[in-house]
C-alpha positions as CSV (number, residue, x, y, z in Angstrom):
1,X,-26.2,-0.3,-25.7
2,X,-25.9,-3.3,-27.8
3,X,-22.8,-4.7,-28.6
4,X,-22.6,-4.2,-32.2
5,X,-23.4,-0.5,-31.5
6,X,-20.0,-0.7,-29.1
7,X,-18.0,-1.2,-31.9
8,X,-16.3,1.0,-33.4
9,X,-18.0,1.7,-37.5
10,X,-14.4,1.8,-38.4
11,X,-12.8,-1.7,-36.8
12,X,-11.1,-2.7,-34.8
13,X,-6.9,-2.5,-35.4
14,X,-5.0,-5.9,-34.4
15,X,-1.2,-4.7,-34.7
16,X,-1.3,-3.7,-38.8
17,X,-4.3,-5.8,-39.7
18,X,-7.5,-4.2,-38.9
19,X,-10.8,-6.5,-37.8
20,X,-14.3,-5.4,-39.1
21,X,-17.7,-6.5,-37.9
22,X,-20.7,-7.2,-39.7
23,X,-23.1,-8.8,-37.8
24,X,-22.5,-12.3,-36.0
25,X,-19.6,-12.5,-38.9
26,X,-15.9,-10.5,-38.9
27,X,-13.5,-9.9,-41.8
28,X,-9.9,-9.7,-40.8
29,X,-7.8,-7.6,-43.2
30,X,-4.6,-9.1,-43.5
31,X,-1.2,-7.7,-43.7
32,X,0.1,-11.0,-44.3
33,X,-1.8,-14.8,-45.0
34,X,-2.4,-17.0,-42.5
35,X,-2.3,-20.6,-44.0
36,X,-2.5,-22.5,-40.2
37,X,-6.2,-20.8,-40.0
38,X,-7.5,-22.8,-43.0
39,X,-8.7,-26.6,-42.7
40,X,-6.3,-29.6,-43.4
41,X,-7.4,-33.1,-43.6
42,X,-11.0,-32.6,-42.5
43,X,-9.9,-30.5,-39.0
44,X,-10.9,-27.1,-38.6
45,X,-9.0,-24.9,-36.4
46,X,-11.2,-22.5,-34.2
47,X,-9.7,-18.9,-34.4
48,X,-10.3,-17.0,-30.7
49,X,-11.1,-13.5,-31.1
50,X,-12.0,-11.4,-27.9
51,X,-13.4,-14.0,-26.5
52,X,-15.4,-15.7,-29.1
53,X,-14.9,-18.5,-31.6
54,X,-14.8,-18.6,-35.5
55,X,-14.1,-20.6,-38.4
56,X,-13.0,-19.5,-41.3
57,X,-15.6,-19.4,-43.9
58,X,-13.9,-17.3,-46.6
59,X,-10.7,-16.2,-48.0
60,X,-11.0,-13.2,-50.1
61,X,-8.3,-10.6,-51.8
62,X,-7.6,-7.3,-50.1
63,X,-6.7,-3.9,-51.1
64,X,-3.1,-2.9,-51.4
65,X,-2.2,-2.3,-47.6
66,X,-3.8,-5.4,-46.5
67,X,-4.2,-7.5,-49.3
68,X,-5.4,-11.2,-47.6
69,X,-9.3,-10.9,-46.0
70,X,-10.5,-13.7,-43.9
71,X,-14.1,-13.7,-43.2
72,X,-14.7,-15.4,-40.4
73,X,-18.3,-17.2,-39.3
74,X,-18.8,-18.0,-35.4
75,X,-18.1,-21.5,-34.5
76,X,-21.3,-24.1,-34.4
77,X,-21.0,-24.6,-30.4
78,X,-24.3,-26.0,-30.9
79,X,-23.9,-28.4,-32.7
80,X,-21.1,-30.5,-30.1
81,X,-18.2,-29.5,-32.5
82,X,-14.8,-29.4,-30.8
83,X,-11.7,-27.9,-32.1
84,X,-8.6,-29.8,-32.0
85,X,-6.7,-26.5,-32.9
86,X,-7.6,-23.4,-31.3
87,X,-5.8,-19.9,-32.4
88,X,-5.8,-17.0,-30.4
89,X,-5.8,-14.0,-32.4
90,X,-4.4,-11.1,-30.8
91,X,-1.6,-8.3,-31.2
92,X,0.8,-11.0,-29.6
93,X,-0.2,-13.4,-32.6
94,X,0.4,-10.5,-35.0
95,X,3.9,-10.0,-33.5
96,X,4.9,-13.7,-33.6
97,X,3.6,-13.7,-37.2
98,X,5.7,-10.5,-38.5
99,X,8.5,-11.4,-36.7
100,X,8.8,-8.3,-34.2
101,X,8.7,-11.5,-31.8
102,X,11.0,-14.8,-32.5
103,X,9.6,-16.3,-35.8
104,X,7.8,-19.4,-34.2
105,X,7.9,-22.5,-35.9
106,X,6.2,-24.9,-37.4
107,X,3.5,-27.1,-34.6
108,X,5.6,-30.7,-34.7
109,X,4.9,-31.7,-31.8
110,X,7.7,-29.6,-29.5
111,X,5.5,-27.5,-28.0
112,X,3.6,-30.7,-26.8
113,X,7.0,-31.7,-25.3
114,X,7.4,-28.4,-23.8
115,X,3.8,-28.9,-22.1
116,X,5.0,-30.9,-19.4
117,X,7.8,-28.8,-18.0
118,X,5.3,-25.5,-18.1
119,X,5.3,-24.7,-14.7
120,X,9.0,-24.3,-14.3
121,X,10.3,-22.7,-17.9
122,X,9.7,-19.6,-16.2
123,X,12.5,-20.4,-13.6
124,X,14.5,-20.6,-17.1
125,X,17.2,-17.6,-18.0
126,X,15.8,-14.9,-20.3
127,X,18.1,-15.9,-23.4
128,X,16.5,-19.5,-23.1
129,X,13.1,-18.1,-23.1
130,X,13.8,-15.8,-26.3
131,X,16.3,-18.2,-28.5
132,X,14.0,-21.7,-27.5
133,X,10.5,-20.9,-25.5
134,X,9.4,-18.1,-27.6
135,X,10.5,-19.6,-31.2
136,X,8.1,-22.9,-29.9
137,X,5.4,-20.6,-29.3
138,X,5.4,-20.2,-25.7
139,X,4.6,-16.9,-24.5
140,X,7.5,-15.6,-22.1
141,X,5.6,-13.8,-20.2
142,X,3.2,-15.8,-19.9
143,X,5.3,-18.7,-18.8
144,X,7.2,-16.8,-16.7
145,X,3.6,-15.1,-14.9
146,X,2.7,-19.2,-14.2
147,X,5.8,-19.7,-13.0
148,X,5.6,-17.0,-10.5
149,X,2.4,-18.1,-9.4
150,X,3.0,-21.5,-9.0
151,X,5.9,-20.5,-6.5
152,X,3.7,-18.5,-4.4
153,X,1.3,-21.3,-4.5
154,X,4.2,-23.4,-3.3
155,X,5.7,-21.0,-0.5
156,X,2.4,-21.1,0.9
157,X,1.7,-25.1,1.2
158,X,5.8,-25.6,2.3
159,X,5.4,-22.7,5.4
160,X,2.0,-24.7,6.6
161,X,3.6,-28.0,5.8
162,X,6.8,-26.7,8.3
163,X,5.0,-24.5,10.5
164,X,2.1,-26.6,11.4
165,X,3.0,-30.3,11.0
166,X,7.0,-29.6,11.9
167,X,8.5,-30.7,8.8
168,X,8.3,-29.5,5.1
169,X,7.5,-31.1,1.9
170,X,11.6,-32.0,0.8
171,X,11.8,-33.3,4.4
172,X,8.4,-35.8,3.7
173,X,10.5,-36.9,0.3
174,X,13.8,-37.5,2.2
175,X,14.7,-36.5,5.5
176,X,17.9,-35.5,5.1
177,X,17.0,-32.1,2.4
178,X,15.4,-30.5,5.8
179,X,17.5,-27.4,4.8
180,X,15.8,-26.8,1.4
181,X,12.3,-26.8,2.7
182,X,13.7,-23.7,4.4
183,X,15.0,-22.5,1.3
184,X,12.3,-22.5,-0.8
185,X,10.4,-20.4,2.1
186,X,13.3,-17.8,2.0
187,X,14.0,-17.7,-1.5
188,X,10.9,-17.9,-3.8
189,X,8.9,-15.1,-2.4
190,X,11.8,-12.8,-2.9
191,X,12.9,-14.0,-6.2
192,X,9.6,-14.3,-7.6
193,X,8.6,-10.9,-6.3
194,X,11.2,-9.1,-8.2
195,X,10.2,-11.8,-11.5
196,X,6.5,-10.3,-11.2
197,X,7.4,-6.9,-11.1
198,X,9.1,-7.4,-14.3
199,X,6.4,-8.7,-15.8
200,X,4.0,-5.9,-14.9
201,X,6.7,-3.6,-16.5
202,X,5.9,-6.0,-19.6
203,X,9.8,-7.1,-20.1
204,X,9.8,-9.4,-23.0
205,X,12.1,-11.8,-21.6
206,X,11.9,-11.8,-17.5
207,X,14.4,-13.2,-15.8
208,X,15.0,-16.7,-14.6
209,X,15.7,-17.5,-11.2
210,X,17.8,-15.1,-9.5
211,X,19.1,-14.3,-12.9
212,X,18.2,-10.7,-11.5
213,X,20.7,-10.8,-8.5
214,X,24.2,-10.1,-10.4
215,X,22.5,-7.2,-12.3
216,X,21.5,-5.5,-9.4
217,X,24.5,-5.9,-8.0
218,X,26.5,-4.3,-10.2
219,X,24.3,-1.3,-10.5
220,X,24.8,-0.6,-6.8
């Protein structure tokens, strides 16, 4: 079966906006307008939709329930044209723009800041990551789900590093933090264990490092 034949006849629902296809081209009917999708200053942004690329190619009025309707063309991959800007359109976009998530603010450059300190914001306490991360436009769970990888990733290289060549990687940088190489190998697994099985639960805010520990604490 082709994959226009896939599709539902009716669209597709995004949150309260509703997608419908028409051939290589889609028209997004709009709850509310989405000014960052239109070009400024020459740059077109590239708007992601399940997996493919558009531009926006039209702007039309709605009907009363959604009255904004972006038609959107598939991007020219052909023709060697990057985006500078790309926008993932999904029901987590639609949240962040109607405000059931933090309102996120303008792009001025302090998500770029934030860039750099990825990997560890999810080590950050859950009220951090909903009063600062989210309102920047970084995902919480997302962040946090990197997080938690990256510590496995990092439990596994410190237990070869101690196990195999008899010291770990805080020992290599100065021999005297010995005692946090074995640390790390008792403490990340477990804290990031009980992190990841918050996330799979799909808790908005997960939290930071052994944030967790008091709260269980006090249940028992």
């Amino acid at each position: 079966m082709s994959e226009s034949h896939s599709r539902p006849p009716s669209g597709v629902e995004v949150g309260p906006d509703v997608v419908l296809y028409f051939g290589e081209k889609i028209v997004v009917c709009a709850v509310k307008e989405m000014p960052e999708w239109e070009s400024k200053e020459s740059s077109r942004p590239a708007i992601e939709f399940e997996e493919k690329r558009y531009y926006l190619s039209r702007k039309l009025r709605g009907d009363e329930d959604r009255p904004i309707r972006y038609e959107l063309a598939p991007w020219p991959d052909f023709a060697g044209v990057r985006p500078k800007v790309v926008i993932v359109y999904d029901e987590d976009y639609v949240a962040l723009r109607d405000g059931a998530f933090k309102k996120i603010r303008p792009a001025d450059g302090h998500k770029t800041g934030w860039r750099f300190l990825y990997p560890l914001l999810g080590f950050a306490p859950a009220s951090f990551k909903e009063d600062v991360l989210e309102p920047h436009g970084i995902n919480p769970l997302r962040v946090s789900l990197v997080t938690c990888l990256g510590a496995y990733v990092f439990f596994m290289v410190e237990l070869v590093s101690l196990f195999f060549f008899s010291h770990g990687i805080f020992q290599r940088l100065a021999g005297i933090f010995i005692w946090l190489d074995y640390l790390a190998v008792v403490l990340l697994p477990f804290d990031s264990a009980v992190r990841f099985y918050q996330i799979l639960n799909r808790e908005r805010y997960p939290d930071g490092f052994f944030e967790w520990l008091p709260k269980f604490l006090q249940r028992r």
